[in-house]
N, C-alpha and C positions, 0 to 999 in steps of 0.2 A: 519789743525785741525779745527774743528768743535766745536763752543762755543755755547750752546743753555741752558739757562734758564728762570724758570720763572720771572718776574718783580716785585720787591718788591712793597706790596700794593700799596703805597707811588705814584708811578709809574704809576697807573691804572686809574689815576685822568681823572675828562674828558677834552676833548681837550678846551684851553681858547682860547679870541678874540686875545691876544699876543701871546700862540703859539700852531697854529692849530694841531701839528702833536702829543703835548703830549700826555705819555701814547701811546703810538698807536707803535706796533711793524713792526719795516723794516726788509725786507729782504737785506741783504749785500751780495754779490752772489760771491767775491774777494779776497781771503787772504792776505797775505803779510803785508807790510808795509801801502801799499794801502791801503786794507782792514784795518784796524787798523786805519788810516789818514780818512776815509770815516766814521768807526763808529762813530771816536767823533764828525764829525760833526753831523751825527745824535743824537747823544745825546745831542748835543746842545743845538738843537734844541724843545727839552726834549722829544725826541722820545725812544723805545729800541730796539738799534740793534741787530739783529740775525746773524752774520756771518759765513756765508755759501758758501764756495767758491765751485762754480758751474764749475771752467777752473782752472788749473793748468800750468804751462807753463816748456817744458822739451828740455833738448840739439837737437840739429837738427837732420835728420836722418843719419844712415849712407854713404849716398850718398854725403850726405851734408858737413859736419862735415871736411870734408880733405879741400871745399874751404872754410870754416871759417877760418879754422888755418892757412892755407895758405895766406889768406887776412888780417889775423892779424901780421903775418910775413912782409907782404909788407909795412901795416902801422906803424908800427913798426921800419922801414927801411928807414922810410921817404919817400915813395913813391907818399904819397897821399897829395894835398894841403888841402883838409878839410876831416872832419868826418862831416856824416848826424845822426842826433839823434835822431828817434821820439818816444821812448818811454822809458819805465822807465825799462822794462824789457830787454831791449837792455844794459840800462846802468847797472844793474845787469850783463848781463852777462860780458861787459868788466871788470867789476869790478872784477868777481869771475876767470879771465880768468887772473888776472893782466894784464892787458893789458896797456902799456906804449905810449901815446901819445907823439909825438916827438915837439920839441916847433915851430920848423915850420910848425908845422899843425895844423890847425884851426877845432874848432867846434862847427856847428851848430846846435842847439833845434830848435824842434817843438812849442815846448811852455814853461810856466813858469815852469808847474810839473818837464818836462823834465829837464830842465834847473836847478830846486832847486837836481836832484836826481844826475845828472851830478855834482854839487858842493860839495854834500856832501859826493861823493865820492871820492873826493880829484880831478879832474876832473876841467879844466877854463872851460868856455865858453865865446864863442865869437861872436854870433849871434842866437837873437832868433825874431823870428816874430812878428809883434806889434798888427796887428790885426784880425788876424787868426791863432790861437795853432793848425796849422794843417798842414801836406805833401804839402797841396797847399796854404798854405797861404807861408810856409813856399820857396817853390817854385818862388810864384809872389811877395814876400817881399825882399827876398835874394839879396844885390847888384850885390855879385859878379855871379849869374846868371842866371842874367837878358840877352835873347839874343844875343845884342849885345857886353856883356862884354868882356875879354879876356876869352879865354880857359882852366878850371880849372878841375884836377881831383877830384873826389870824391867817399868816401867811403858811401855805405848806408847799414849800420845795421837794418835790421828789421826781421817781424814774418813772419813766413812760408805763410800764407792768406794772407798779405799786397797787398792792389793794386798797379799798378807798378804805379805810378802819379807821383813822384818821378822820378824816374829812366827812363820814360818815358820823362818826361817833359826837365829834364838836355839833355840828349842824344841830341834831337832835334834843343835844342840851342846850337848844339854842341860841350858841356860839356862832358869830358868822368866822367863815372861814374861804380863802380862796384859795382850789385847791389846782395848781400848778404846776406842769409837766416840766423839768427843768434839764432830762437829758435821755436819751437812747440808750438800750444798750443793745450791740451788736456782736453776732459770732466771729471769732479769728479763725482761719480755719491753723489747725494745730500742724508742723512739721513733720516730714516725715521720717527723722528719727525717733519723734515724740510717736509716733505710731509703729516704729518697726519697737522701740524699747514694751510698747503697751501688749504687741501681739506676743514678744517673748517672752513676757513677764520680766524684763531687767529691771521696768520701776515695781517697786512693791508696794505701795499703797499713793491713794489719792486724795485730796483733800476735795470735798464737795463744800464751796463755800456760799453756794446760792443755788437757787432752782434754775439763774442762767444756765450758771456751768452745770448744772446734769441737764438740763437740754442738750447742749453741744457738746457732751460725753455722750448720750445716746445717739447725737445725730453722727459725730465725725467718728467714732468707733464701731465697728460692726461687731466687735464682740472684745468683751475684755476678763480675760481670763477669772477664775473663782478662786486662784493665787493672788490676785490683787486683792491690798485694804481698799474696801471704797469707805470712808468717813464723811457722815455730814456734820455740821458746825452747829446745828441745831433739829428740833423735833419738827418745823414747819419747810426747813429745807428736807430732810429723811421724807415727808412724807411729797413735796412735790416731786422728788428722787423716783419715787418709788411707783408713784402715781405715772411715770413714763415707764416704767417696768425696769429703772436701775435699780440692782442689788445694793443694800444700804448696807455695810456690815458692824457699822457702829456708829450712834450717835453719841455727840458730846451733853455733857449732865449739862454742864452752862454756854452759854453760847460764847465763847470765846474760844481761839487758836489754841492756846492753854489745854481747854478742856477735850477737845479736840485729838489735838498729841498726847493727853490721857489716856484717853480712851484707845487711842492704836497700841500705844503702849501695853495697855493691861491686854488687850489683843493678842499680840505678840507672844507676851507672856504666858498666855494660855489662862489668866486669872482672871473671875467675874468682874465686870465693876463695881466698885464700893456701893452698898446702899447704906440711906440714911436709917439710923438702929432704932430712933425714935422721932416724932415730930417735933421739931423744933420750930422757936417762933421763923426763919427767915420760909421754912418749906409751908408751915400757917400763914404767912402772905400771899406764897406761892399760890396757895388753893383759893384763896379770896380772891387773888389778881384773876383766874380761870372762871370763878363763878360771875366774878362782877361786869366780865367781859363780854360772856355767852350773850345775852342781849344784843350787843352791838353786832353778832355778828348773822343776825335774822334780818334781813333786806325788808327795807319798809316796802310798802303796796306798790308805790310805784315804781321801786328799784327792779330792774332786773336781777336774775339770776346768771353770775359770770358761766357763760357755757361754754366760751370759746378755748381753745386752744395755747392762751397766750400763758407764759408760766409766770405769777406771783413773783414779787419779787420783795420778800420781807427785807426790809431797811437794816434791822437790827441779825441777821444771820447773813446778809450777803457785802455787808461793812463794806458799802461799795461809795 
């Protein structure tokens, strides 16, 4: 559903030195819960959100669909030593699937979202990454597979686009792993106030929280004004943004909504973003987590090279 109105005068005030973005309306491109969890922070912020979910997300195909339930039967059976969990709409679907975790099977998040949405679905969790909310942080943090650990199976839930980083990376350290399509995501096409507001510039900036949503920013817009913020949520969404020829005008430092409306913020303001004045240990993880990774992301011999068209869709920046 589509929520679009005007901002009471009150609302229209001009942006202050405390918060740049009031008055100033965002585009929210996300429904759900999510959506919902993202507005207020923009309102927080005293901005007015627009919520306009640009992706939808739908059961797998029918191709697909027979190994979901079948790998839900296995886990179910206790087949599997852990679940993988990188996103929120994975954990929607076990949820709407009742899907029963066995207690000897363990589960891991990607990140916190992951982890609060896995809880409150009556769902433990038992591992989540300290300094990367992502497939690969998630990968190079994980003790039990690391390598040289012992041999552990694993279930990985995710979206039809996901990159195999994951299921890739386990394999190799040979981890078995079944790596499992558990939903679609599909374009809405956007309202046409959502589009007469984007040709005049009445929204001022957008939040890009996935490489869905800049597809179907590039696709259902023909042009969006260089008065609009485009923000992405992260450095791997900026670059699939960008890779369709969307203008990025700022990425967030951590991949969170937080960092996000940071970053519009200092925008707005006309001020650099902060950088770090020295290396401290959590940005010396950072650099480890990037080198230890690089490997995993070199296609063994007989992998293809992704050529197609399809757009990535990182777990941990599309908090889908």
């Amino acid at each position: 559903m589509t929520f679009v109105s005007s901002p009471p005068p009150e609302f229209e005030a001009v942006p202050s030195p405390t918060q740049p973005l009031r008055g100033l309306k965002v585009l929210v491109p996300r429904g759900g819960t999510f959506g919902m969890n993202v507005a207020d922070a923009v309102r927080a912020r005293g901005a007015f959100p627009i919520t306009a979910p640009l992706i939808n997300f739908a059961s797998p195909s029918p191709l697909d669909a027979p190994k979901l339930s079948a790998a839900i039967a296995r886990l179910e059976s206790g087949a599997y030593q852990w679940v993988a969990v990188t996103s929120q709409t994975a954990v929607d679907v076990m949820h709407s699937m009742q899907v029963t975790v066995p207690d000897g099977t363990l589960i891991a998040a990607a990140g916190e979202t992951t982890a609060q949405a896995l809880m409150t679905a009556g769902y433990r969790v038992d591992f989540v990454p300290t300094h990367d909310n992502s497939a690969k942080g998630l990968l190079v943090e994980w003790p039990e597979a690391k390598r040289r650990a012992p041999k552990i199976s694993v279930l990985w839930l995710h979206s039809e686009h996901s990159m195999p980083v994951l299921a890739r990376g386990l394999a190799r350290r040979g981890h078995a792993v079944d790596s499992v399509i558990a939903y679609r995501s599909l374009g809405v096409p956007a309202a046409e106030s959502i589009q007469y507001d984007i040709r005049n510039s009445r929204i001022r900036a957008v939040l890009v929280t996935s490489g869905s949503v800049a597809e179907q920013l590039v696709k259902q817009f023909e042009h969006i004004p260089d008065d609009i913020m485009l923000g992405a949520i992260g450095p791997r969404t900026a670059k699939d943004a960008r890779a369709l020829g969307l203008r990025i005008d700022v990425v967030a430092r951590q991949r969170s909504v937080a960092s996000l409306l940071d970053g519009l913020e200092w925008l707005v303001a006309g001020e650099p973003m902060p950088e770090t004045a020295a290396i401290d240990l959590p940005t010396l993880i950072a650099m480890q987590t990037i080198a230890a990774v690089r490997d995993e992301d070199v296609p063994a011999a007989d992998e293809p090279r992704r050529t197609s068209g399809a757009i990535p869709l990182p777990d941990s920046e599309s908090t889908q």
